[in-house]
C-alpha positions as CSV (number, residue, x, y, z in Angstrom):
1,X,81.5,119.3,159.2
2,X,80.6,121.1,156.1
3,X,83.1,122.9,153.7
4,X,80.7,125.6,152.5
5,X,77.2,126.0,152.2
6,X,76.2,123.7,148.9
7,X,79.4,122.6,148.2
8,X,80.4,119.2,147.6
9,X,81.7,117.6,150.9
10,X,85.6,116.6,150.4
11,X,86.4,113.0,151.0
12,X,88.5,113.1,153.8
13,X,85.8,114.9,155.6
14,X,83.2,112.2,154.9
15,X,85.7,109.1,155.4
16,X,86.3,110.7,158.9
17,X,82.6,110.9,159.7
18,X,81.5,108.0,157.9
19,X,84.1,105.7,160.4
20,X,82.2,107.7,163.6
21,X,78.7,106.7,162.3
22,X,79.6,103.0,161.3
23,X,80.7,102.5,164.5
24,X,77.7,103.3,166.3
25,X,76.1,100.6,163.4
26,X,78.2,98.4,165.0
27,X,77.1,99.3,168.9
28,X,73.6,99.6,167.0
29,X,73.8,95.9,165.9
30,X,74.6,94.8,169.1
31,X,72.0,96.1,170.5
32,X,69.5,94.5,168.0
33,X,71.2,91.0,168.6
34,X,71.2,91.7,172.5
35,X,67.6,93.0,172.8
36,X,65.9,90.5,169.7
37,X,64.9,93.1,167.9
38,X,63.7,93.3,164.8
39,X,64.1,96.2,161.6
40,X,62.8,97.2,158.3
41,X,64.4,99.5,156.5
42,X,62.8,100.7,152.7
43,X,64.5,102.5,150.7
44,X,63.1,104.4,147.8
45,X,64.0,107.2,145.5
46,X,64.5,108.1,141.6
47,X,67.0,105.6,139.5
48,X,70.7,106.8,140.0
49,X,69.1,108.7,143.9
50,X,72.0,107.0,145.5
51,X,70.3,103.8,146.7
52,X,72.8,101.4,146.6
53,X,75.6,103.1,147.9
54,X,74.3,104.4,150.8
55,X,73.2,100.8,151.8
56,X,76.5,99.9,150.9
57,X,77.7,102.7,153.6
58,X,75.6,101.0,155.9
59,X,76.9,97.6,155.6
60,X,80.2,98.2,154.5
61,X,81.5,97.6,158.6
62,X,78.6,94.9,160.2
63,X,77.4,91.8,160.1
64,X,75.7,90.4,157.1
65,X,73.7,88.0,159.6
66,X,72.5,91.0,161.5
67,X,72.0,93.7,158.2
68,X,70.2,91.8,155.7
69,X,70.0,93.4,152.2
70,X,66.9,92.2,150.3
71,X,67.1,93.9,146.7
72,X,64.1,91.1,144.3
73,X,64.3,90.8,140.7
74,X,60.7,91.5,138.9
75,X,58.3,89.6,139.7
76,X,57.8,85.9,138.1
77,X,54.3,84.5,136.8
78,X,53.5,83.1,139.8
79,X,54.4,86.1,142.3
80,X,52.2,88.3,140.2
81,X,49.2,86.8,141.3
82,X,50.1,86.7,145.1
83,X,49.7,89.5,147.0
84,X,51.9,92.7,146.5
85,X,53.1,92.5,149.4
86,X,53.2,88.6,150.1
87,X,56.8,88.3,148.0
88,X,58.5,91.0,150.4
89,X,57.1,89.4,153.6
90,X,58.4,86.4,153.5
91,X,61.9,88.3,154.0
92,X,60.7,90.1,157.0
93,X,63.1,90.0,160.0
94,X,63.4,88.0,162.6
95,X,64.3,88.4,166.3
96,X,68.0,90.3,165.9
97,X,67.6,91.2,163.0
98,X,68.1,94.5,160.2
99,X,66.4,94.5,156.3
100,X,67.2,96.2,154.4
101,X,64.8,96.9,151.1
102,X,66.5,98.1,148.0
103,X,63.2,98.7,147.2
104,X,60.2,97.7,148.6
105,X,56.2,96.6,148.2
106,X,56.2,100.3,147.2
107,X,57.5,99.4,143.8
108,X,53.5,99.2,142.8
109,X,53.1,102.6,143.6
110,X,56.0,104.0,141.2
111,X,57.7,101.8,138.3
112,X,54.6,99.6,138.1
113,X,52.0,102.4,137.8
114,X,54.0,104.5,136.2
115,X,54.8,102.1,133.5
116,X,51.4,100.5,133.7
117,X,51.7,97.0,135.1
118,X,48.8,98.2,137.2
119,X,45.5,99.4,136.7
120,X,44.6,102.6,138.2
121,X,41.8,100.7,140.2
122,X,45.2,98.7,141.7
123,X,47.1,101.4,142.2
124,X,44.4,103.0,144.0
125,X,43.7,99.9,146.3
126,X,47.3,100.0,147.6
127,X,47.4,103.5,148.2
128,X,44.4,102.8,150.4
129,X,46.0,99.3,152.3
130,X,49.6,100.5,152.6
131,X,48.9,102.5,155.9
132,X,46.4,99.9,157.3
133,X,49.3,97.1,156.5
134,X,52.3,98.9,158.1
135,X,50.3,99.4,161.2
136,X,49.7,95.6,161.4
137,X,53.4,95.4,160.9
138,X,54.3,97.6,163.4
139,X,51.8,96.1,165.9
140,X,54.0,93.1,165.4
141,X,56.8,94.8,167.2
142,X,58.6,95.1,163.8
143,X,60.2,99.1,163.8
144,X,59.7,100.3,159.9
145,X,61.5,103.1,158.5
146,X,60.6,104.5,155.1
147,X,63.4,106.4,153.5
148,X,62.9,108.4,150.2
149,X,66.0,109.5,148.2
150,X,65.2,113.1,146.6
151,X,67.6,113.0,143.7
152,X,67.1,116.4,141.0
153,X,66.8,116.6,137.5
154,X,69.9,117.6,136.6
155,X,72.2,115.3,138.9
156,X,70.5,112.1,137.8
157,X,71.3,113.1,134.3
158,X,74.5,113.7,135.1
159,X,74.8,110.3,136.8
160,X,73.3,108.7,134.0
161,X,75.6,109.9,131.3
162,X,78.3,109.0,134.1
163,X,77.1,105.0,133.9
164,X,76.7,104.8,130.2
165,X,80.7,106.2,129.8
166,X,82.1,103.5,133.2
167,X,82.3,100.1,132.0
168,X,82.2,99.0,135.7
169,X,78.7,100.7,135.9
170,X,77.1,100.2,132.7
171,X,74.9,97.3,134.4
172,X,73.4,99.7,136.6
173,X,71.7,101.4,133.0
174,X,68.9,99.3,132.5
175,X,65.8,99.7,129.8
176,X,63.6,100.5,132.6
177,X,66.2,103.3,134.2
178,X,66.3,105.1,130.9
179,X,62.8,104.9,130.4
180,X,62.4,106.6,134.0
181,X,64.5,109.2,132.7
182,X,62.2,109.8,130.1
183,X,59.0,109.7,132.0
184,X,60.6,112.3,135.0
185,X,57.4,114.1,135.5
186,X,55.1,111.3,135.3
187,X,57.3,109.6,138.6
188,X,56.7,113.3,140.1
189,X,53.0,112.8,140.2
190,X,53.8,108.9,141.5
191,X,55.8,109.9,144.2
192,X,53.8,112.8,145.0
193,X,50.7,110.3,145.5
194,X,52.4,107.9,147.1
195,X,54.0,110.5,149.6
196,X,50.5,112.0,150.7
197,X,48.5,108.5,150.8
198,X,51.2,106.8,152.8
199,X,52.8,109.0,154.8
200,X,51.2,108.4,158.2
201,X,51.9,109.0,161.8
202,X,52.6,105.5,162.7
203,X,55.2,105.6,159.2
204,X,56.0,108.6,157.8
205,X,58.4,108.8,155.2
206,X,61.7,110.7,155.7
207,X,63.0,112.9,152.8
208,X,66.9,112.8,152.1
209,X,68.0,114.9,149.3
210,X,70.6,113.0,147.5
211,X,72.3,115.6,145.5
212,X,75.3,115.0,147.3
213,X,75.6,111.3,147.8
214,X,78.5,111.6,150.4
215,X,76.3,114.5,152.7
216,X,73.3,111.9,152.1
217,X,75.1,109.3,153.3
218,X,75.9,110.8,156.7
219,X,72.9,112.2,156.7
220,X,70.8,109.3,155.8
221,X,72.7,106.8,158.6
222,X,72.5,109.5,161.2
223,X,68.9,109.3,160.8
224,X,68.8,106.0,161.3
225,X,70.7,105.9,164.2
226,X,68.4,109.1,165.9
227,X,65.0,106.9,165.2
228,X,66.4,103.4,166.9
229,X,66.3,103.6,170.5
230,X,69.5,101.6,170.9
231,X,71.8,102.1,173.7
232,X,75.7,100.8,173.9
233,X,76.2,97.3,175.2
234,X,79.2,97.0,176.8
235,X,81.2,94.1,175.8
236,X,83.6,91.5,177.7
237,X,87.3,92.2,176.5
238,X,88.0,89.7,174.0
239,X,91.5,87.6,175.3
240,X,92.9,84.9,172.9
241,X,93.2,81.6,174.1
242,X,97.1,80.1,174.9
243,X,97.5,78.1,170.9
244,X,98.1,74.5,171.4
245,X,101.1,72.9,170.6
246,X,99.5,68.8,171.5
247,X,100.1,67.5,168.2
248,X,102.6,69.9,166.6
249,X,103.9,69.1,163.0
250,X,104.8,71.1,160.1
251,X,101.8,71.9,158.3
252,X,102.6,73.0,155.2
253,X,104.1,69.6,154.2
254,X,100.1,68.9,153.5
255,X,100.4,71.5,151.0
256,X,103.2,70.2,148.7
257,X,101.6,69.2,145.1
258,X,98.5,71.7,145.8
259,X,97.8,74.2,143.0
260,X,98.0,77.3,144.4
261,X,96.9,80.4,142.3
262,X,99.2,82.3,140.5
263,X,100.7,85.4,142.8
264,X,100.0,88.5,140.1
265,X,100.4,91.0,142.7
């Protein structure tokens, strides 16, 4: 599947192996629906790791009623006095269902100790709760992934400079993002934390380097796919229904005097 060792995979060898993998997503989300089952998926990782577009290569091809993508704003007033966790839960998955976190309740243990929203006492606490929490959640019968996107130095420069010269990805640069790049080493020690706290048996985080966001990709959603039990549900052969002609009568008369939007292309 690979061109050479550390190279850049070519497109057409990632299109063709991305279309095998999204459709087991699709024989994966019918198991879910068929079996009620119910998914979290976190995903984590430097600014510019890769994030969103491998969750866009995830959901690109299924249902949006079965692959729910939960990406919350910051926090208002009100939500910073709940719980850190009680503003993600009520998002949790129900029976046949997929969430996806763009980011998760582990937020508190990178850009908001890192940039000192909370105290070290806080930050502490949650490093401390988070296994004892996930357990609870996974006693539940809820399965809970924990993906980490490894992104270097270097690349997420490059990525960076990348967004501030593409007007269609400028609003990915935010005041935060740039101050991440600035603080590199002091989300090293975060991350380095919160991987040894929180890394337990019952959830242990999975390391994808992100480098090469195509390779990532693949490798990232053939992960997935390895850790989800699902089997193939075979399916009755879909056959459309003889079209009714009771009624028949030119339709498009209805349309006459309708604005209809100018045809550009």
């Amino acid at each position: 599947m690979a061109d050479e060792p550390g190279a850049r995979m070519k497109r057409k060898v990632y299109e063709k192996e991305l279309e095998k993998l999204q459709v087991e997503l699709c024989h994966l989300q019918e198991w879910v629906k068929a079996n009620q089952a119910r998914v979290i998926i976190l995903f984590e990782g430097r600014d510019a790791a890769g994030k969103g577009g491998t969750i866009k290569a995830i959901t690109e091809k299924v249902s949006p009623r079965v692959f729910r993508v939960v990406a919350l704003p910051a926090p208002s007033d009100r939500e910073k006095t709940q719980m850190f966790i009680q503003r993600y839960m009520q998002h949790f998955p129900a029976a046949g269902e997929i969430v996806i976190f763009d980011r998760s309740w582990y937020n508190r243990a990178g850009v908001e100790y890192v940039m000192g929203f909370v105290t070290p006492p806080e930050h502490k606490r949650f490093l401390e709760l988070c296994p004892v929490m996930e357990q609870h959640i996974i006693e539940t019968g809820i399965i809970l992934i924990k993906l980490w996107l490894e992104v270097g130095m270097e690349e997420q420069e490059r990525r960076f400079r990348a967004r501030i010269d593409d007007p269609l990805r400028q609003w990915k640069l935010s005041p935060m993002d740039t101050e991440s790049y600035r603080r590199w080493y002091d989300y090293s020690r975060a991350r380095d934390l919160m991987l040894k706290a929180t890394s337990s048996k019952h959830a242990p985080w999975h390391i994808i380097r992100s480098d090469d966001k195509r390779r990532a990709r693949l490798n990232c959603i053939s992960h997935i796919l390895d850790l989800i039990p699902y089997k193939r549900i075979r399916r009755n052969k879909v056959k459309l229904p003889k079209r009714s002609t009771k009624g028949h009568y030119n339709d498009q008369t209805g349309l006459r005097g309708m604005t209809f939007v100018a045809e550009r292309y």
